[in-house]
Structure formats: structure tokens, C-alpha cells
C-alpha positions in Angstrom: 0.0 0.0 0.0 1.6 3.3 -1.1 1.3 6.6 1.0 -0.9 9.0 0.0 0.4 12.2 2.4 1.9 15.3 1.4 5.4 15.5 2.9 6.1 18.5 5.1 7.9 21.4 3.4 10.7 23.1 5.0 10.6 26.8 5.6 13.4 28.6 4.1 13.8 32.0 3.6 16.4 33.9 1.3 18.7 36.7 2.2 21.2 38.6 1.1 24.9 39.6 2.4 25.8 43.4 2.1 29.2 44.8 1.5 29.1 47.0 4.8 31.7 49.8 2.5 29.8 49.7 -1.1 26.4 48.4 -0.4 26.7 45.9 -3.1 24.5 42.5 -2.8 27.6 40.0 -3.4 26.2 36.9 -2.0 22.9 34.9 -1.8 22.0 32.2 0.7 19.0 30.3 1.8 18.4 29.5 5.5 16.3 28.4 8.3 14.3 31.6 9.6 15.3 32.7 13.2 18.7 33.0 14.6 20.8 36.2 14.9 21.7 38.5 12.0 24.9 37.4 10.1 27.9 39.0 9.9 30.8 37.7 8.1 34.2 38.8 6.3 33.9 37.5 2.4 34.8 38.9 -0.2 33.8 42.1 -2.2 35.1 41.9 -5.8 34.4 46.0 -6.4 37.2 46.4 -3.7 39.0 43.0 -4.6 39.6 42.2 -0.9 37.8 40.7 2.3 35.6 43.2 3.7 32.3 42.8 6.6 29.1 41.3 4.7 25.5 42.1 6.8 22.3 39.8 6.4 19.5 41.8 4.2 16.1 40.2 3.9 14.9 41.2 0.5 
């Protein structure tokens, strides 16, 4: 007998991370909501070295 139920979706919501000096969206990630706001050093290829990236929700 197969299974006739819908299998449960995860929530995942999109965000951006913001070069903190330029303002430019360089990076896209997917993630479980909640949780605190990231902050990371990765790197800005306007300024072609590693600079502070800030999570933006779109």
C-alpha cells in the first residue's frame, strides 16, 4: 500500500549579504528563519579584498 500524504515542506527564507563599505548584494544564501543576524568577512570583488558582509532580507 503506497502513501498517499503530502510531505512536510521546510521553511526557508532567502537573504542577502551586504558589503558594509559599497552596499553591493555579493552573495545569496537560503536559511532556516530565526537566529541572529549574520555578519561575516567574504569577499567584495568591487574592492577586490575581504571586507564585513550584513544579512538583508529582501
Amino acid at each position: 500500500m503506497a502513501k498517499s500524504g503530502k510531505k512536510a515542506k521546510k521553511k526557508v527564507e532567502t537573504i542577502f549579504l551586504v558589503c558594509e563599505e559599497t552596499g553591493d548584494y555579493n552573495y545569496v544564501l537560503r536559511r532556516k528563519p530565526g537566529g541572529e543576524k549574520l555578519k561575516l568577512k567574504k569577499y567584495c570583488p568591487r574592492l577586490r579584498r575581504h571586507t564585513w558582509h550584513v544579512e538583508k532580507k529582501k
